[in-house]
C-alpha positions in Angstrom: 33.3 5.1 -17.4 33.3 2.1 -19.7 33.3 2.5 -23.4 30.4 0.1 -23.7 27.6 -0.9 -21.1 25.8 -4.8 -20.5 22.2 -4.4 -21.9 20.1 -5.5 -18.8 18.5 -9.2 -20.2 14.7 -8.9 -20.9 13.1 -11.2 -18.3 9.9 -13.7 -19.0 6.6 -13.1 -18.0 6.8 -15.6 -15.6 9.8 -14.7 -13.9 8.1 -11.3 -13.7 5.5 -13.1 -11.9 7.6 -15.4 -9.8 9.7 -12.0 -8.6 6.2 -10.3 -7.4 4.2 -13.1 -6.2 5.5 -12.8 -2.6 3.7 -9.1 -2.7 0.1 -10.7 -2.7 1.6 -12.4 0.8 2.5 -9.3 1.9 -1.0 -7.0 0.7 -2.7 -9.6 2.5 -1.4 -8.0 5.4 -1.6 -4.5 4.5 -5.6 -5.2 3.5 -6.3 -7.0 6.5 -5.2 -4.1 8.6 -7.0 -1.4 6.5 -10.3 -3.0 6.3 -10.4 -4.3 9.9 -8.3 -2.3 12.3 -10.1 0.6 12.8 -12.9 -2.1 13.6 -10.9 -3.4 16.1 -9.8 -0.3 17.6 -13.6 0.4 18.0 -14.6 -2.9 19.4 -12.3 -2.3 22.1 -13.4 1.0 23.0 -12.3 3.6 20.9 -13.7 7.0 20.2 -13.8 8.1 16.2 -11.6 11.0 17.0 -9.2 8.6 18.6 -8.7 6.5 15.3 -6.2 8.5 14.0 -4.3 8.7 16.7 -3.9 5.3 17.1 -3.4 4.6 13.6 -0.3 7.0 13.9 2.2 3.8 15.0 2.0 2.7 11.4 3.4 5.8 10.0 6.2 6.8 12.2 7.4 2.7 11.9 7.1 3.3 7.9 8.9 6.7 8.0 11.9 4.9 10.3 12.0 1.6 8.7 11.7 2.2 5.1 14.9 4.1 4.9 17.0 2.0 6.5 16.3 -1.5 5.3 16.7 0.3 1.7 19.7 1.5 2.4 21.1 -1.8 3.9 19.6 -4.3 1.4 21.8 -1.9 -0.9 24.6 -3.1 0.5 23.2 -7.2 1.5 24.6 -9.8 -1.0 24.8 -13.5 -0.4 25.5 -15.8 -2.8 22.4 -18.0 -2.2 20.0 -15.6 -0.7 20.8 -12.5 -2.9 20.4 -8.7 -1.5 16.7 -8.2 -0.9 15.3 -11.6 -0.7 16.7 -11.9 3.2 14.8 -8.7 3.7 11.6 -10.3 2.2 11.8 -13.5 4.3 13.1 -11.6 8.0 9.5 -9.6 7.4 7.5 -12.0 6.3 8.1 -14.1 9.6 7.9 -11.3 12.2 4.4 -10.0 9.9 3.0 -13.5 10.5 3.6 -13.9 13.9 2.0 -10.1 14.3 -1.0 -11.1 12.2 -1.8 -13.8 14.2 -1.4 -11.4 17.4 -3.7 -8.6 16.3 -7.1 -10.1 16.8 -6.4 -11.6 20.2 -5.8 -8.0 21.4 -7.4 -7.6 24.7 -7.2 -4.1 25.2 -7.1 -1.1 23.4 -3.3 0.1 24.3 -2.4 -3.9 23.2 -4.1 -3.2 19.7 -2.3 0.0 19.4 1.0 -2.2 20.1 0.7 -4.9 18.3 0.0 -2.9 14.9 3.2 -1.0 15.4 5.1 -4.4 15.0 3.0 -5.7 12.4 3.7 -2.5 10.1 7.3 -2.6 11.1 7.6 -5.8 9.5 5.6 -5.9 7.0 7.6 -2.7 5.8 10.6 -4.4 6.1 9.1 -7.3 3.2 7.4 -4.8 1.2 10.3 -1.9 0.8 12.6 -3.9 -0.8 9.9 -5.4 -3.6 9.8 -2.1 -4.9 13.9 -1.8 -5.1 13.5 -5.6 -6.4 11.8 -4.8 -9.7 14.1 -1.4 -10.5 17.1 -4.0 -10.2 16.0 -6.7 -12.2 14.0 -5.5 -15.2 15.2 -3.0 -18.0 13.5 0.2 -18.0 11.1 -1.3 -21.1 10.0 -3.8 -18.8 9.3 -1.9 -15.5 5.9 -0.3 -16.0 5.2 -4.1 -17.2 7.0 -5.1 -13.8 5.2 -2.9 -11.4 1.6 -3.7 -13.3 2.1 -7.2 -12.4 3.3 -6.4 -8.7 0.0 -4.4 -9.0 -2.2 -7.5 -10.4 -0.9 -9.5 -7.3 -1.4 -6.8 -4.8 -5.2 -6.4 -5.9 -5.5 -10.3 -5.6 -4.3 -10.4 -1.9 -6.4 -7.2 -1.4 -9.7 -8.9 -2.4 -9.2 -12.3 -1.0 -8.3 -10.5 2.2 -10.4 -7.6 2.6 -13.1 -10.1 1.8 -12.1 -12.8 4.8 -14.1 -11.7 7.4 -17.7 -12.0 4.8 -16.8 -15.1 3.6 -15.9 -16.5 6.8 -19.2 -15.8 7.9 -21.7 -16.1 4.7 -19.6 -19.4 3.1 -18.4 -21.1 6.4 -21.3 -19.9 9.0 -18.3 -18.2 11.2 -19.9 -15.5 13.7 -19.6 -11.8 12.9 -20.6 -10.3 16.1 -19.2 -11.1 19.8 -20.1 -9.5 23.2 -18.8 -6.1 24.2 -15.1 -5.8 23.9 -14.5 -8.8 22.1 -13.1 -9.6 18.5 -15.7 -11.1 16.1 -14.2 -14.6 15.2 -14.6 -14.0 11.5 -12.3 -11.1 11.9 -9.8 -13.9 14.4 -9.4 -16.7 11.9 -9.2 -13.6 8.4 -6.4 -12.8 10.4 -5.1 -16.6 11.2 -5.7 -17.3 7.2 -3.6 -13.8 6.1 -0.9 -14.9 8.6 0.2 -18.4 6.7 -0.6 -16.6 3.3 2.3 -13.8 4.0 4.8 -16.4 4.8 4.1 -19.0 1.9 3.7 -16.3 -0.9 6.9 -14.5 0.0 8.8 -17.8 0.5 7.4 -18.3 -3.2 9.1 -15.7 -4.3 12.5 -16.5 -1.7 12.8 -19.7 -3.3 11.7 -19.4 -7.0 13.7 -15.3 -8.1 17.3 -14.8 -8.5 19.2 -11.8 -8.1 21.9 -9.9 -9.6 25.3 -9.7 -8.3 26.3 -5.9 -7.3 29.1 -6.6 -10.1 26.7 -7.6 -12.5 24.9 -4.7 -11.7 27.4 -2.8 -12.1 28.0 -3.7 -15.8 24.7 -2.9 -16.5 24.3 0.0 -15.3 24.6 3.6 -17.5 27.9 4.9 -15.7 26.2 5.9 -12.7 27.9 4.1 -10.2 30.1 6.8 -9.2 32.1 7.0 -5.5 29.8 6.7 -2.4 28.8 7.7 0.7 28.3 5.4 3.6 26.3 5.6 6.2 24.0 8.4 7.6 26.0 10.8 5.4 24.7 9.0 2.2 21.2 9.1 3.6 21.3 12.5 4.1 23.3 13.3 0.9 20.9 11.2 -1.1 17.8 13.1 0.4 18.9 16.6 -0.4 19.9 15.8 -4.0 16.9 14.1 -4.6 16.6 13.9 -8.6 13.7 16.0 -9.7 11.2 13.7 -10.9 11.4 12.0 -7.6 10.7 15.3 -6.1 7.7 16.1 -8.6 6.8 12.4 -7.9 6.8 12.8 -4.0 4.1 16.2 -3.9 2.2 14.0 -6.2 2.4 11.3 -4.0 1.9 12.9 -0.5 -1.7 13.8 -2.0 -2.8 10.4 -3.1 -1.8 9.1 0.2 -3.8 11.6 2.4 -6.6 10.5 0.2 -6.2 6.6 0.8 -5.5 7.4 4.8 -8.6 9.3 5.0 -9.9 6.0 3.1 -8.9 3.4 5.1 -9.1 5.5 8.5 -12.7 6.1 8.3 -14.7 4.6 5.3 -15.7 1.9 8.5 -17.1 4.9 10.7 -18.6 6.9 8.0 -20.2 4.2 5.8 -21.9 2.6 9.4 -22.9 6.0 10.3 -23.5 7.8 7.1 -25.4 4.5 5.3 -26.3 2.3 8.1 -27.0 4.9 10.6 -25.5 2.6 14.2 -22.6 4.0 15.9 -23.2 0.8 18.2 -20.0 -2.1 17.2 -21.6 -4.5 19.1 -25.1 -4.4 16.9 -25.9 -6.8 13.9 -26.2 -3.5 11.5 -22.8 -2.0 12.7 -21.1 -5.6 11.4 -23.0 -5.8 8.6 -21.9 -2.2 7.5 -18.3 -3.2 8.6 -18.0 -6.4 6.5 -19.6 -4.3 3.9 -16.4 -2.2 4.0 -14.4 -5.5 4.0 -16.3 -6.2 0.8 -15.8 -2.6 -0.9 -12.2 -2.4 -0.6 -11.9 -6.2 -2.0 -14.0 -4.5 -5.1 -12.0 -1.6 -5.8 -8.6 -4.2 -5.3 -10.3 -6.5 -7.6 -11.1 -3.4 -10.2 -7.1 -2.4 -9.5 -6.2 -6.1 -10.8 -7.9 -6.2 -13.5 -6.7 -2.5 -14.5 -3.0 -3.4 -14.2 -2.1 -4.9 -17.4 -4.3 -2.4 -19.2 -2.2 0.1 -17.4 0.7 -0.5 -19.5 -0.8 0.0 -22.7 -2.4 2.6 -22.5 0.7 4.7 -20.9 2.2 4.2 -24.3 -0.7 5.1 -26.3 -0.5 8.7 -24.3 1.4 8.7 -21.4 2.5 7.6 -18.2 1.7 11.1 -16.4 -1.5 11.3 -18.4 -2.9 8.0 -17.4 -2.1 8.9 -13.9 -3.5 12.1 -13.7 -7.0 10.6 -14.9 -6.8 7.8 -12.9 -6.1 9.9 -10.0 -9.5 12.1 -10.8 -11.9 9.0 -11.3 -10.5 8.0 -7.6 -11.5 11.6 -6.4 -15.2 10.9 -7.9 -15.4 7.4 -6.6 -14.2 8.6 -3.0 -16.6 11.4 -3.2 -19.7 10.3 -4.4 -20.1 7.6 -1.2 -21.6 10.7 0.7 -24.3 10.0 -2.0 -25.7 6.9 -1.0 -28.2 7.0 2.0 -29.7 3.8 3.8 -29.0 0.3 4.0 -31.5 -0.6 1.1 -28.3 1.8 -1.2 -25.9 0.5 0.5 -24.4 -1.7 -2.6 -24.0 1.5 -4.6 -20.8 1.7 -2.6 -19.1 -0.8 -5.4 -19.7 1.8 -8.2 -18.0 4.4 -6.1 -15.0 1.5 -5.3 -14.8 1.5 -9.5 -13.2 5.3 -9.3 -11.1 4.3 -6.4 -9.4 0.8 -7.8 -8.5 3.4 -10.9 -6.7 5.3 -9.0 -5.5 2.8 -6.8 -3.8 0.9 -9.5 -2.3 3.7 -10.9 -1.0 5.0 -7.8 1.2 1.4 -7.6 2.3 1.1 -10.9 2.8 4.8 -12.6 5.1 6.5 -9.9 7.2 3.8 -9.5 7.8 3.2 -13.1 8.3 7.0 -14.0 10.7 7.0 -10.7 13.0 4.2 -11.5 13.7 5.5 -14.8 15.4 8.4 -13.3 17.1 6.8 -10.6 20.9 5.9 -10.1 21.3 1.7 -9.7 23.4 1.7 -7.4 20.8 3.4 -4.8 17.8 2.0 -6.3 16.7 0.8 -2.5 17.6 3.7 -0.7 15.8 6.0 -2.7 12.6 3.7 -2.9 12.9 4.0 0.8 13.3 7.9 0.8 10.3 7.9 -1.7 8.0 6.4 0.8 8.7 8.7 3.0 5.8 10.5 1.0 4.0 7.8 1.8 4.1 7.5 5.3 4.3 11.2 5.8 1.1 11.8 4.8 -0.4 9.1 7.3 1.3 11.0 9.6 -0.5 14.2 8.5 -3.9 12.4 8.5 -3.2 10.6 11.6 -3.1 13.8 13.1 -5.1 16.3 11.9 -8.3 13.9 11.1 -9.6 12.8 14.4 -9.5 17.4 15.3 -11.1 18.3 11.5 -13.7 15.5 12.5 -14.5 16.8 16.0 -14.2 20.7 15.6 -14.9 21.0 11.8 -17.2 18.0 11.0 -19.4 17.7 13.7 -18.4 14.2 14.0 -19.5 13.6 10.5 -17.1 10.8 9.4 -18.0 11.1 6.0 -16.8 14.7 5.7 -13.4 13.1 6.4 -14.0 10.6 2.9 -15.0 14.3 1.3 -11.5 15.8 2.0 -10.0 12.7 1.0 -11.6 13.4 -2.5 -10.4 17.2 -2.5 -7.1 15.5 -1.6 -7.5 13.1 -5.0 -8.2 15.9 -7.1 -5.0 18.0 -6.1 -2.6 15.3 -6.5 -4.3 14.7 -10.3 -3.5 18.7 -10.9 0.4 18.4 -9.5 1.0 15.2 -12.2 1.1 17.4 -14.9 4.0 19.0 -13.8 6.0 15.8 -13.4 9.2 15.5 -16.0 8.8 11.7 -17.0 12.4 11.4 -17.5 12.2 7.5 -18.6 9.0 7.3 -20.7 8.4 4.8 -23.2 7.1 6.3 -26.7 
């Protein structure tokens, strides 16, 4: 070990921007398909007990993905291009190409399809980000550097999750289509998040640097110790998880069920619960869905303007406290939409969205941060990939459970579903206050 270790520079604010901007290119994505999928799914035929189901591509892509392009952009240097830049740029491509694919879906099974490769690459943008920050920022600056990764994902979340209304209330593009097809305001949100994925990431391509693995190296706090390659390091890795990333992960598999129930079936159960039409082809079923669009731009909007107050107030407490409230004003936002009742309340929903873009913001800044303090350098990426496997684990779960609980339990009440989520909420909220903060700023 060396008798004396590189402090890691302190970086500016605006190469902390540059570094995240490419994540509001690749949110765009993410929002585009959580507002509007499940819409499409039901445009093209599908059953509410089916949603899940078909949502469960995502997931298992994530939960294969994830690891591995961590694991490699560990070991990716170039010279010009850096180690996780490539990785940013090769999704960003494939992401665009699926964007533009999804809403010409003629069938159902193509749908199904077609979001499997879109959340295959867009994973393969977004899991290095995460890896991206932990390398280039000191541990001072991190809950700083994931707030601002948060502040850009909220801004690509509202501008996209809000496409489809604008499109049709700013630019008179239709919101309905016959039986089976795509409304076009859905077509060109999708056309519009395609060339705002490539040009943000290639923002951040063309205007970051990176850290060689020796410079690295010199920073780092005598961790860099002999490896394992290849599916022995994975598996190595995994099993000696530290344990704040294993207090981190329960926490995390929570939250997650909660957003999956979310983003599954906030489109069924507001248009059945509020609007009262289960028909997608009707003006009140569109008006309900673009209503959804508009909600989960709110609580991303809430989420960006949250993220810088995130920071201070984590050092005013703490960084589990803050998360821990945050994560029960997202169980009382969640859970109070089963208050609101008829088309004339419908706008309550924003209230409920200010609960939810609390916890949402937490959710992407505070894990990460407490995480990265207690992580080796060297394995940054793989590790942030092993850590979302408590993301996309939990989709799994809700993918398929949900669509039975709804059908056997729920009597095909999609707004029980937005209840559990809430349960889910508070639990996670509980479990953070047994997290050891290993890194925390006093």
């Amino acid at each position: 070990m060396e008798s004396s270790v590189a402090a890691k520079p302190k970086l500016s604010f605006w190469q902390i921007w540059n570094m995240n901007f490419g994540f509001m290119g690749v949110q765009f994505g993410f929002a585009l398909q959580n507002a509007n999928v499940s819409r499409i799914f039901e445009t093209l035929g599908a059953d509410k007990d089916q949603i899940p189901i078909l949502w469960l591509a995502a997931p298992v892509t994530g939960l294969l993905i994830q690891p591995i392009i961590g694991y490699f952009s560990d070991r990716t240097w170039s010279p010009r291009w850096g180690r996780r830049r490539p990785y940013f740029m090769i999704g960003a491509i494939f992401a665009s190409l699926a964007l533009i694919a999804m809403p010409n879906s003629s069938a159902l099974w193509m749908a199904a399809g077609v979001l499997w490769i879109m959340d295959a690459s867009i994973n393969i943008s977004m899991e290095p980000f995460r890896a991206f920050v932990g390398d280039m920022l000191p541990n001072k600056q991190r809950t700083q550097g994931f707030a601002v990764q948060t502040f850009f994902i909220g801004v690509g979340s509202v501008i996209a999750s809000a496409l489809p209304f604008m499109l049709t209330n700013w630019f008179g593009v239709a919101n309905t289509a016959p039986e089976g097809q795509i409304p076009p305001s859905v077509v060109w949100a999708f056309y519009l998040g395609a060339f705002a994925f490539f040009v943000c990431v290639l923002w951040t391509v063309m205007r970051s640097f990176e850290y060689s693995p020796q410079e690295l190296k010199e920073f780092s706090e005598g961790d860099y110790e002999e490896e394992v390659h290849g599916i022995g390091e994975f598996f190595s890795s995994f099993v000696n998880m530290p344990k704040t990333m294993v207090q981190l992960a329960v926490v995390q598999y929570f939250s997650w069920f909660a957003l999956f129930s979310m983003w599954i079936y906030t489109t069924a159960a507001v248009t059945q619960h509020v609007f009262g039409t289960e028909d997608p082809t009707s003006k009140l079923y569109n008006d309900g869905a673009d209503l959804v669009g508009l909600a989960f731009a709110a609580y991303n909007l809430f989420s960006a303007l949250l993220a810088f107050l995130l920071p201070y107030l984590a050092k005013r407490t703490s960084r589990k406290f803050v998360h821990m409230v945050c994560l029960l004003a997202g169980a009382v936002g969640l859970g109070s939409i089963s208050w609101i009742d008829g088309p004339e309340n419908a706008n309550l929903i924003y209230l409920s969205m200010v609960g939810v873009g609390l916890a949402w913001s937490s959710i992407l800044t505070m894990p990460y941060a407490m995480l990265s303090g207690a992580l080796q350098a060297h394995k940054m990426g793989i590790y942030m990939g092993i850590f979302n496997f408590f993301i996309v684990i939990p989709q799994i779960t809700a993918a398929s459970i949900l669509g039975y609980l709804m059908s056997k339990f729920f009597d095909n009440q999609a707004i029980d579903v937005i209840l559990l989520g809430a349960g889910a909420f508070v639990l996670a909220s509980v479990l953070t206050l047994l997290v050891k903060d290993v890194g925390e700023e006093g």
